[in-house]
VMD Tcl script that draws the C-alpha trace (Angstrom):
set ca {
  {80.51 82.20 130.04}
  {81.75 85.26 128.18}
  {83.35 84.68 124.45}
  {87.04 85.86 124.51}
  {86.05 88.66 121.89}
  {83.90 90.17 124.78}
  {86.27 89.43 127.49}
  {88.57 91.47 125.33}
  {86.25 93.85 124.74}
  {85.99 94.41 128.23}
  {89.46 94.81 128.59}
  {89.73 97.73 125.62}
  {86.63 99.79 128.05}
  {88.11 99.00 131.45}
  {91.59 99.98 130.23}
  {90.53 103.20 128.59}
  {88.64 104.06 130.87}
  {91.31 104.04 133.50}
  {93.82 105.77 131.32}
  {93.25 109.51 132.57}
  {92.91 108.19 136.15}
  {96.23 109.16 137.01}
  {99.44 110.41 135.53}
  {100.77 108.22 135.95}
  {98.91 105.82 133.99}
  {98.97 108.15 131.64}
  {102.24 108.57 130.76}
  {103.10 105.07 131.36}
  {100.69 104.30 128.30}
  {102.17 106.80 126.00}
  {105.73 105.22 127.09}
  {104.19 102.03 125.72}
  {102.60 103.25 122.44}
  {105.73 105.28 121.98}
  {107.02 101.73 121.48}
  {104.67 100.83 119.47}
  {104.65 103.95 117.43}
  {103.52 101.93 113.74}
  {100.68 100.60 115.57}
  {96.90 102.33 115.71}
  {95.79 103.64 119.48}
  {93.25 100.92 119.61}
  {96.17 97.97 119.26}
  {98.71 100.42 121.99}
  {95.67 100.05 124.14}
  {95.54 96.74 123.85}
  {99.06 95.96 124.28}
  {99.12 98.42 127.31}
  {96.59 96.36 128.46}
  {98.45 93.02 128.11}
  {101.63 93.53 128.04}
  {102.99 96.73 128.87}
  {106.47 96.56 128.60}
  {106.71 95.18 124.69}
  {109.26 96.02 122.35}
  {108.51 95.06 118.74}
  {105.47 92.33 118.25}
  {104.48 90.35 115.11}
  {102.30 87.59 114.15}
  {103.18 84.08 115.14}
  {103.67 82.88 111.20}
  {105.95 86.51 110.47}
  {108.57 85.56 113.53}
  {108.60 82.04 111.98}
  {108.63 82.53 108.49}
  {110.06 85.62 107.98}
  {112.53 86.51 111.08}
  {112.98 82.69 111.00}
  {112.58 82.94 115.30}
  {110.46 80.40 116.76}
  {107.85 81.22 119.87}
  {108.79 79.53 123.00}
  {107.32 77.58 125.11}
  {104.65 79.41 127.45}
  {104.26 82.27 125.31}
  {101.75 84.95 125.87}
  {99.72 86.18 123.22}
  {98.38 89.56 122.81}
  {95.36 89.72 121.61}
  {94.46 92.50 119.52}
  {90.66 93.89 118.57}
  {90.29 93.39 114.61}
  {87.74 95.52 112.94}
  {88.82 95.54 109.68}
  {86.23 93.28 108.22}
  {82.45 93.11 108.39}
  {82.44 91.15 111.71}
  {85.24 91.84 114.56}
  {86.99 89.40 115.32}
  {90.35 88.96 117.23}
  {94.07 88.04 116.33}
  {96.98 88.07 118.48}
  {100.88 88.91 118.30}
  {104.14 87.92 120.51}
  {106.81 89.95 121.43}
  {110.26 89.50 120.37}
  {111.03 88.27 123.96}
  {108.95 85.32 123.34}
  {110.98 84.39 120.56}
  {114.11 82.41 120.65}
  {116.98 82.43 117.52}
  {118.89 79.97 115.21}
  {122.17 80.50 113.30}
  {119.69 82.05 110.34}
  {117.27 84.14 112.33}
  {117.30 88.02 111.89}
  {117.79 90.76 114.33}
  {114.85 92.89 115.20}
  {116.84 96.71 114.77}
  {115.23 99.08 116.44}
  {115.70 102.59 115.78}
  {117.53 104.47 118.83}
  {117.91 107.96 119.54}
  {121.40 109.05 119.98}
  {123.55 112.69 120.94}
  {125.15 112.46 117.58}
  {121.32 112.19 116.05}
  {120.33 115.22 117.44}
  {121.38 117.59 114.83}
  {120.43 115.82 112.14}
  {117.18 114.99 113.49}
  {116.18 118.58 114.64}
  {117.36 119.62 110.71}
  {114.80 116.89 109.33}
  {112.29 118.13 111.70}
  {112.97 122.01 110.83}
  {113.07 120.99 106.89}
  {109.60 118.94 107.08}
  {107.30 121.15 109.67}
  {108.73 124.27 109.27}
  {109.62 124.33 113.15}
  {113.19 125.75 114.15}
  {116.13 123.01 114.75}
  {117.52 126.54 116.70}
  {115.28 125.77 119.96}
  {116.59 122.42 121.69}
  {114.98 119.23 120.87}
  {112.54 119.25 123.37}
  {111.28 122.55 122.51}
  {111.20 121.96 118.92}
  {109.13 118.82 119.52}
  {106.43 121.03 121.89}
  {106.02 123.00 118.74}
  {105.80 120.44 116.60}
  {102.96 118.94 118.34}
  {101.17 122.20 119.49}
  {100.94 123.10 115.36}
  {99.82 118.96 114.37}
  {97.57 119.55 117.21}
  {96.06 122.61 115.71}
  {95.53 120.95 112.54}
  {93.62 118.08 113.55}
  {91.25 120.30 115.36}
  {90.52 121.90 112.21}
  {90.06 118.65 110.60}
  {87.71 117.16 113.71}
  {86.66 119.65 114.64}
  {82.91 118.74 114.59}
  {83.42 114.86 115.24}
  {86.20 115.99 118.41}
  {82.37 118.04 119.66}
  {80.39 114.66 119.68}
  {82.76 113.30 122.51}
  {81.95 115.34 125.18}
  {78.76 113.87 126.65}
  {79.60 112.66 130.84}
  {83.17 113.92 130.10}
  {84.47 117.22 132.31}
  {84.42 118.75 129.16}
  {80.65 118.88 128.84}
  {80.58 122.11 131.17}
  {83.24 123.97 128.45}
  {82.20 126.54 125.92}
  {83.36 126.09 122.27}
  {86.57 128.20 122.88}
  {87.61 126.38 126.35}
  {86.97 122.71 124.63}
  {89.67 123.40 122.04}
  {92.16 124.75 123.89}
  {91.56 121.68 126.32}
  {92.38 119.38 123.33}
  {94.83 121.35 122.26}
  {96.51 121.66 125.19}
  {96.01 118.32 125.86}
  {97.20 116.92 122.78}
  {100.41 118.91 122.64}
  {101.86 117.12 126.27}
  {100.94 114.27 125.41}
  {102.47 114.00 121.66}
  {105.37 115.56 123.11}
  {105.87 112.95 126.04}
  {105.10 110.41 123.48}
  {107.67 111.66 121.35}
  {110.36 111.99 124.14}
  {109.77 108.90 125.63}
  {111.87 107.18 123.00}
  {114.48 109.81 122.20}
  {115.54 110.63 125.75}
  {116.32 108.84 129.12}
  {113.97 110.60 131.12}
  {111.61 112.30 129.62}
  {109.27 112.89 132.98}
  {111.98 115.60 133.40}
  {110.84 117.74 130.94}
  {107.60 118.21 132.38}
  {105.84 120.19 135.18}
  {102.57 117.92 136.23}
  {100.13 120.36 136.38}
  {101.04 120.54 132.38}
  {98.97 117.47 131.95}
  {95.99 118.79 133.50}
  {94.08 119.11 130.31}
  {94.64 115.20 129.53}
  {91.96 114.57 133.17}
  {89.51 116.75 131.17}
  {88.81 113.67 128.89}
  {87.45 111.19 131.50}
  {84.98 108.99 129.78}
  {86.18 106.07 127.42}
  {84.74 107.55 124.35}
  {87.08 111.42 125.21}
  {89.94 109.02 126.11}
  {89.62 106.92 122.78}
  {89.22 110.57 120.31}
  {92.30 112.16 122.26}
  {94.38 108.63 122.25}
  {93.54 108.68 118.27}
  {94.46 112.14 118.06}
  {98.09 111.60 119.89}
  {98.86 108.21 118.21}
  {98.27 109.16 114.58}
  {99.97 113.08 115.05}
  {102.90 111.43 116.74}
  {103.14 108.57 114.30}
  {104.02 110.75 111.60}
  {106.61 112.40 113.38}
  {108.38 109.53 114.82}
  {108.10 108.23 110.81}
  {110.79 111.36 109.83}
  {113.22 110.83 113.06}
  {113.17 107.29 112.12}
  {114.16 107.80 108.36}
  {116.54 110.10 109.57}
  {118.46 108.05 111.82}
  {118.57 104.96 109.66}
  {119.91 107.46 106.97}
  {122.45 108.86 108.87}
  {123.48 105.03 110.40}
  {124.05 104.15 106.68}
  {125.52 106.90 105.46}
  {128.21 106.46 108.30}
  {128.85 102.75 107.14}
  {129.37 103.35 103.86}
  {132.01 106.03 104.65}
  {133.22 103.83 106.99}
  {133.41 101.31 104.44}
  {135.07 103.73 101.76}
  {137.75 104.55 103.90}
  {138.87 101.00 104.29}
  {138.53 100.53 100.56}
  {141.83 102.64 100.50}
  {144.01 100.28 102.76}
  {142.18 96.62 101.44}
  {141.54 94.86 98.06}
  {138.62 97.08 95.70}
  {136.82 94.10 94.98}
  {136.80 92.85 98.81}
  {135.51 96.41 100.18}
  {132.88 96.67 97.15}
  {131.45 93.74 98.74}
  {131.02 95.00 101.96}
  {129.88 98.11 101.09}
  {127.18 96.13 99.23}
  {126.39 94.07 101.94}
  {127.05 96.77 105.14}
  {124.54 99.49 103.21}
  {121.72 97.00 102.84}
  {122.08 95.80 106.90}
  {121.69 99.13 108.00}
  {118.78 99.60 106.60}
  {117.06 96.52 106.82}
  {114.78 96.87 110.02}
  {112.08 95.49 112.14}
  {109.10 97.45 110.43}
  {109.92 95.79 106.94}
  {109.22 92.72 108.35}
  {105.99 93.44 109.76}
  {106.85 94.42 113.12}
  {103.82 97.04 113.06}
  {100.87 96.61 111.21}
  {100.98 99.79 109.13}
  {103.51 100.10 106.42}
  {103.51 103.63 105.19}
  {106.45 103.71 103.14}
  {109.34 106.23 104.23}
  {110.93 109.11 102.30}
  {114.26 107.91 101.03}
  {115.38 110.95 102.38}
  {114.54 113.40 105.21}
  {112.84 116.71 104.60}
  {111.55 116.00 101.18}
  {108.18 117.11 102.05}
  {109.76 120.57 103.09}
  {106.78 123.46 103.29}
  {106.82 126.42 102.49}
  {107.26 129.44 105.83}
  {103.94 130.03 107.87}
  {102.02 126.83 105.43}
  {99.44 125.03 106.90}
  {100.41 121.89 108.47}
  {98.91 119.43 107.28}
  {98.26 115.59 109.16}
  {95.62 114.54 106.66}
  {97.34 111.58 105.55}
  {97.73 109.90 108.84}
  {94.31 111.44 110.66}
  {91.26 108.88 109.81}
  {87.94 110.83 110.37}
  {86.28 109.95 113.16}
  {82.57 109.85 111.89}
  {83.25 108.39 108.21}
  {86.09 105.80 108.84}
  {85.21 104.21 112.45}
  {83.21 105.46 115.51}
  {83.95 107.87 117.58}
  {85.32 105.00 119.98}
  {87.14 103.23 117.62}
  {87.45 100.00 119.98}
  {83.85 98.94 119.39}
  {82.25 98.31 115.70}
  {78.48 99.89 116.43}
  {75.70 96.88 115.58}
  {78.46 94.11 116.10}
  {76.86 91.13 117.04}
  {79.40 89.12 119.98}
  {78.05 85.96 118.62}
  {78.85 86.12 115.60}
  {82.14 87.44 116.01}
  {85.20 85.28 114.09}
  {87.99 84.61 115.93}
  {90.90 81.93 114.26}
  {90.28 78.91 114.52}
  {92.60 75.76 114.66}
  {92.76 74.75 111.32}
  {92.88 71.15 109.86}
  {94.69 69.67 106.42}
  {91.66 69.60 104.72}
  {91.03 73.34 105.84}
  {87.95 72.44 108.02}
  {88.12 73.58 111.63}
  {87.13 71.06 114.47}
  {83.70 70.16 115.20}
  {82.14 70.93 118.30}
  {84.70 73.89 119.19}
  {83.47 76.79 120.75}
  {84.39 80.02 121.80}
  {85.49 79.58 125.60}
  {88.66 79.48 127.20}
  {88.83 75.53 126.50}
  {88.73 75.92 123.02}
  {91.05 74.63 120.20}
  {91.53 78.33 118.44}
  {94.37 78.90 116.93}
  {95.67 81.85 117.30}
  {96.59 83.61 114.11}
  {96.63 86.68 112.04}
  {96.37 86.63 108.06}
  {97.65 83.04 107.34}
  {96.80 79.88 107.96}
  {99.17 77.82 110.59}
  {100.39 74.96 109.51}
  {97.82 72.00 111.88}
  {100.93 69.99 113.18}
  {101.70 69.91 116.90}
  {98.47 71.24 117.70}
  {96.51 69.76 120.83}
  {95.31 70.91 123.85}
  {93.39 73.63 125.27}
  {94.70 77.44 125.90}
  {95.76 77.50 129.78}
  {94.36 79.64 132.35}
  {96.65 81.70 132.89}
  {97.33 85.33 134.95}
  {98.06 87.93 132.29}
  {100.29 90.39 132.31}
  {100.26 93.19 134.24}
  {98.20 91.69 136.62}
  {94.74 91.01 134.97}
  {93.25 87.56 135.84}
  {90.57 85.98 133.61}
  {88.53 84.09 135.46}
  {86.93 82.52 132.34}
  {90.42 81.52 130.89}
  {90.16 83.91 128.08}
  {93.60 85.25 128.37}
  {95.71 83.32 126.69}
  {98.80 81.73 127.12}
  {99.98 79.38 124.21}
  {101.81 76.32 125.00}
  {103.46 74.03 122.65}
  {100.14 71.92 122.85}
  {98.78 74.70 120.46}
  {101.43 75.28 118.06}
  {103.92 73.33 116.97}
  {107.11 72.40 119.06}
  {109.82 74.63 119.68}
  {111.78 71.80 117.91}
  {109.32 71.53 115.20}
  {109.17 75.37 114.51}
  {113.41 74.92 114.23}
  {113.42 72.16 112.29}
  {111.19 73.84 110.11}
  {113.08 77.00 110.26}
  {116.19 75.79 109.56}
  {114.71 73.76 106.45}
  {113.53 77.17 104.64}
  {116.88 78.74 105.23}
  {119.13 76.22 104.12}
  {118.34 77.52 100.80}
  {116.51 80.59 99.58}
  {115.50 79.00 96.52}
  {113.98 75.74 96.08}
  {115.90 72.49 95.70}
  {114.30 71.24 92.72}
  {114.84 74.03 90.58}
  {116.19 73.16 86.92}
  {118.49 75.66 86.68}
  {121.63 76.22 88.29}
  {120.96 78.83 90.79}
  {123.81 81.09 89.59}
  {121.90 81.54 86.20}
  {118.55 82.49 88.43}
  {120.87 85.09 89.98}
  {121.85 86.39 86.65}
  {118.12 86.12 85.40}
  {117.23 88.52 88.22}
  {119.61 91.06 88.56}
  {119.55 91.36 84.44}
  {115.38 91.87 84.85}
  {114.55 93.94 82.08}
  {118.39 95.15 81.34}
  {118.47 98.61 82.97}
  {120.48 99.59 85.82}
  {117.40 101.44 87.08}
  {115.27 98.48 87.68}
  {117.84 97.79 89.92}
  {118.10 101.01 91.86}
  {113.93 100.98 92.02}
  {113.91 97.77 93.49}
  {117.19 98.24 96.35}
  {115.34 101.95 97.12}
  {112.17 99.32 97.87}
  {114.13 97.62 100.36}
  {116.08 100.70 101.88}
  {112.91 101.98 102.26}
  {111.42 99.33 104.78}
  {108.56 98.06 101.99}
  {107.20 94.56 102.97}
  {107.66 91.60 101.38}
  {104.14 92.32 99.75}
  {104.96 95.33 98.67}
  {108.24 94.23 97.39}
  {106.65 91.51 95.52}
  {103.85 93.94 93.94}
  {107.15 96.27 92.72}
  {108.91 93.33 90.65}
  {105.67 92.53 88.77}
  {105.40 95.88 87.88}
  {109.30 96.50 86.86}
  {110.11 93.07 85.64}
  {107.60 92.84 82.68}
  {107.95 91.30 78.89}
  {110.75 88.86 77.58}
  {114.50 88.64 77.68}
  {117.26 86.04 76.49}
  {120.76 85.68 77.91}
  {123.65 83.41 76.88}
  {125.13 81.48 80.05}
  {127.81 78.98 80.45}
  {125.38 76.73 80.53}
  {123.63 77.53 77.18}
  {121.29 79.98 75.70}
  {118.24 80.64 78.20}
  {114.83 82.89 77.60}
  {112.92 84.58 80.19}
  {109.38 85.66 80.31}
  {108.34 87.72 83.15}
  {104.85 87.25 83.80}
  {101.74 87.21 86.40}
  {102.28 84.11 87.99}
  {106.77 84.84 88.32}
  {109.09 84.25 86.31}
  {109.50 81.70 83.29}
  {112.82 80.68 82.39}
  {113.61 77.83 79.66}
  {116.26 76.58 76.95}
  {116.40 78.10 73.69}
  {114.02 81.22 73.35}
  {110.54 80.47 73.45}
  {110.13 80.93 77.10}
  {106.52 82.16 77.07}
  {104.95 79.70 74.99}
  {107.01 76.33 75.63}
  {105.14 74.08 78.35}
  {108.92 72.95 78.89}
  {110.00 75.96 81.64}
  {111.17 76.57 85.37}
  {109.09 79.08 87.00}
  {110.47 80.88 89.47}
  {107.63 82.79 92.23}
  {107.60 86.35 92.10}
  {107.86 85.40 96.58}
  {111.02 83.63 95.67}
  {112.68 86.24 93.61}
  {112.18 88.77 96.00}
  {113.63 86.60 98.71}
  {116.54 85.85 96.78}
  {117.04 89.00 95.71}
  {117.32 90.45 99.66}
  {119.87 87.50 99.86}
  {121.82 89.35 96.80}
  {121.65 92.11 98.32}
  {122.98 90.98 101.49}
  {126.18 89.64 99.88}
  {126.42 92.66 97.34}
  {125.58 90.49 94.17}
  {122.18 92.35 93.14}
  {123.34 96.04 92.23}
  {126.59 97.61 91.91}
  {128.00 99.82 95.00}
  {127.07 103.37 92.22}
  {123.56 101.51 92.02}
  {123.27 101.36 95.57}
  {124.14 104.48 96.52}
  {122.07 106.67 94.14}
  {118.80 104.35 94.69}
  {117.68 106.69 97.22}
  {118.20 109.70 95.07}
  {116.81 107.91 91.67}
  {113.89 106.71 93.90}
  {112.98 110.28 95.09}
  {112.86 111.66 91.19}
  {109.56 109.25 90.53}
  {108.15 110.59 93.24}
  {108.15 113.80 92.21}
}
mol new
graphics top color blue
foreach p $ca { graphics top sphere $p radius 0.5 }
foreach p [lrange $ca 0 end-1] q [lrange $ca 1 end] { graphics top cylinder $p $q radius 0.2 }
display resetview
C-alpha cells in the first residue's frame, strides 16, 4: 500500500498535469491561488487539489492558539508537500470554515477590493511599477504583468529553456518560446490578479488570449509557468493589499477624529487607539499564509525611477539553484524515508508499531508539537474534496478521535484567554503594563514596535523586535514600591529594589508574553499614545531608508 507522502505526491503530478487541460481548469486554479496569494504555487496546487474553494488556511495549533478557534468535528485536512528540510515530508492546514468561534476568538480580515479602492490602488500601483493609474485598472494590471513577466524571463531565462522537453513548446525557436511565456504569463498574472479585485473577471478576457498557457502541457512547463505567475503576482497583490488596509485605517481614524469633537477627549483617544490597531490587524499576521514578507508601511515607497528596470528578484527563487525545475518533487528523495508528524506522546516518543498507511495514528501537524490528549483512533476513509477518492485512505479527514475534543480545544481556549498574562505572576499586572510600555524610556520604542504590528509581522517576528529594542536596565517607582527591570535573553526580569539582574529573587516575564500583552494594550489604546500611533508608520519608514 502506498505511503500518504506518495499518494500525495501523486496528487501534486496528476493535478498539474491536468492544469492546462482546459480553461477552464485553468482559470479556476488561478481563482484559487488568487486566494491563496501568500502561499508558494506548489501549496495553491495542493490546495486546488484538495480543497478548491478555501479562503484563508492555517495550522491546526495557529487556529487554536493564536485565533483561539477550535477545528470541528469532521474536519478535512489539507495536506501540503514540505520540502524545506533534508527529507520531504508532509503537514497539513484547515480552512477557516472548519473552525468554529468563542466569545475570545479573532476574526480572520480579509482584504477586499472595493470602487472607492480603485484610485488609490491604481496610484500605489503607478508609484511602485512605474505603470500609469491613467489606463483603467484592468489595463494597468495587463501592463503590470506583461513588464514582471519580462523580467523574470531575463532572470530564467536559461532554467525557463530546460522545461521544454515533451511540452508543445519543444517545436519553438528561441524567439517563439519567450513570447509563449511571456504571453502566457501576462493572462494569467492578470486573471490572477483580477480574480480577487473584481466580480467577474472572465469578462475581461477573450479565450483565445489564453492560448499560450496550452503551450505548457507537461507537469514540469506547468510547474515553471505556475512558479512564474504565483511569485510575479504575489508581489503585486502584497502593494494592493498594503494599500487597502492603509486607506481602511486612515478612514477610521478620521472617522474617529471627527467624533472626538462632539464626545469626551479622553473617551475618543481610546478608540482611536483601539479602532487604528483593528484595522490593521489581519489574517496574514497570524499565519494565515506561510510566507511573511513584511509590508511597506506605506504604498509606493519603492517608487522607480521612468523607463527602470523592473525588478521581481526578491520574490523569484531560481529555478536550478533553489529547487528543481518541478518544484513539487525533491530529486533523490527516498519515499521511505520520508517524515510525516507523528502522534506524539508526554514523554515525546511516538507510538510503537505505527506506520505510514491510512490506519495510522499520525498526527497531523505543522511546526509544533500537539498537545497528546484526546487522541485515539485511526484517520477515516474518507472522499476528498473535489471529488478525489483514496482508495488507500490516505486522504484525510480528522475526527475528534485524533485531536482533542471540540470541548477540550474550548475549554482550553477559553483558559489562555481569560488572561493574557499568567496567574501566578508576582506583580500586579498594572505595573507589568507600565514595565512594558516604559521599555527603554523612548517614545520611539514604542512607535517601532506598533509599526511591527501595523505591519502584519508574526508573533515571531514581533518577539525577535522586543529583544532587540528592549535591551539593558531600567527602574521605576510604582504605587506599589520601587521596582528594577532588566531586559534580557530569556524576557524580562522585574524585582523589588534595584538589583534586578543579579538578584535570584525576580518575576520574569517571556519575551511571548510581552508581546501578547502588548497587542492586548494596543487593542484597548494603553501601549502608545494616539501621536505615537499615528506617526509609527512614518517613523518606521525612516529606518528603512
Amino acid at each position: 500500500m502506498a505511503s500518504k507522502y506518495e499518494f500525495y505526491s501523486r496528487m501534486a503530478e496528476e493535478t498539474a498535469g491536468g492544469l492546462t487541460k482546459s480553461l477552464e481548469q485553468w482559470t479556476s486554479f488561478l481563482k484559487t491561488a488568487g486566494r491563496m496569494g501568500k502561499y508558494p504555487y506548489e501549496d495553491q496546487l495542493m490546495i486546488f487539489a484538495q480543497r478548491p474553494d478555501a479562503t484563508a488556511c492555517a495550522e491546526y495549533d495557529l487556529w487554536n492558539s493564536t485565533m483561539h478557534r477550535y477545528v470541528r468535528r469532521g474536519a478535512k485536512g489539507i495536506a501540503l508537500i514540505d520540502n524545506s528540510s533534508d527529507y520531504p515530508r508532509l503537514k497539513y492546514v484547515f480552512d477557516v470554515s472548519d473552525t468554529g468561534t468563542r466569545k475570545n476568538s479573532r476574526d480572520v480580515n480579509l482584504w477586499e477590493m472595493r470602487p472607492e479602492h480603485e484610485k488609490p490602488v491604481q496610484e500605489t500601483l503607478d508609484a511602485v511599477f512605474d505603470v500609469s493609474s491613467a489606463d483603467p485598472f484592468d489595463v494597468q494590471v495587463g501592463n503590470i504583468a506583461s513588464w514582471l513577466a519580462v523580467d523574470y524571463w531575463m532572470d530564467h531565462e536559461a532554467e525557463l529553456g530546460d522545461i521544454v522537453a515533451g511540452s508543445y513548446l519543444e517545436g519553438y525557436d528561441e524567439d517563439n518560446r519567450r513570447m509563449s511565456f511571456l504571453n502566457a504569463a501576462e493572462v494569467s498574472i492578470k486573471y490572477q490578479i483580477l480574480s480577487r479585485c473584481v466580480d467577474d473577471p472572465d469578462s475581461y478576457f477573450d479565450p483565445e488570449e489564453f492560448s499560450p498557457v496550452f503551450d505548457y502541457n507537461t507537469r514540469k512547463a506547468v510547474n515553471a509557468l505556475g512558479t512564474a505567475v504565483s511569485q510575479i503576482s504575489r508581489r503585486i497583490f502584497r502593494e494592493i493589499e498594503v494599500t487597502i488596509r492603509n486607506y481602511e485605517r486612515n478612514l477610521r481614524v478620521e472617522e474617529i477624529l471627527g467624533l472626538r469633537e462632539a464626545a469626551n477627549a479622553d473617551e475618543a483617544t481610546t478608540e482611536i487607539h483601539t479602532e487604528t490597531e483593528r484595522s490593521t490587524r489581519h489574517d496574514e499576521r497570524t499565519a494565515l499564509h506561510t510566507e511573511r514578507g513584511l509590508p511597506d508601511p506605506e504604498p509606493g515607497a519603492e517608487r522607480r525611477e521612468p523607463g527602470a528596470a523592473r525588478q521581481v528578484r526578491e520574490d523569484a527563487q531560481d529555478i536550478s539553484a533553489g529547487e528543481p525545475a518541478d518544484p513539487l518533487q525533491r530529486p533523490g528523495a527516498d519515499p521511505a524515508a520520508v517524515h510525516t508528524f507523528k502522534g506524539d506522546r508526554r514523554d515525546g516518543t511516538s507510538e510503537a508499531g505505527a506506520d505510514d498507511r491510512g490506519t495510522s495514528r499520525e498526527v497531523p501537524r505543522a511546526g509544533e508539537e500537539i498537545p497528546a490528549d484526546g487522541l485515539g483512533a485511526a484517520y477515516e476513509q474518507s472522499e476528498g474534496a473535489g471529488g478525489r477518492d483514496d482508495p488507500g485512505g490516505a486522504y484525510l479527514q480528522l475526527t475528534l478521535d485524533l485531536f482533542p475534543t471540540e470541548q477540550q480545544q474550548i475549554d482550553r481556549i477559553d483558559k489562555a484567554t481569560e488572561s493574557e498574562m499568567p496567574s501566578a505572576l508576582s506583580f500586579p499586572a498594572e505595573d507589568i503594563d507600565h514595565v512594558l510600555r516604559l521599555g527603554c524610556g523612548t517614545a520611539e520604542h514604542r512607535m517601532e514596535i506598533a509599526a511591527g504590528y501595523m505591519a502584519g509581522k508574526s508573533m515571531d517576528e514581533i518577539v525577535d523586535l522586543l529583544k532587540s529594542k528592549y535591551r539593558g536596565g531600567t527602574g521605576l517607582l510604582t504605587d506599589n514600591g520601587r521596582l528594577s527591570v532588566w531586559l534580557g535573553e530569556n524576557g524580562i526580569r522585574i524585582s523589588e529594589g534595584d538589583r534586578a539582574r543579579y538578584t535570584g529573587q525576580f518575576q520574569l516575564v517571556s519575551w511571548e508574553d510581552a508581546a501578547g500583552r502588548i497587542e492586548n494594550l494596543l487593542d484597548d489604546g494603553r501601549f502608545a499614545s494616539n501621536v505615537e500611533l499615528e506617526e509609527a508608520p512614518g517613523h518606521f519608514r525612516t529606518l528603512l531608508v
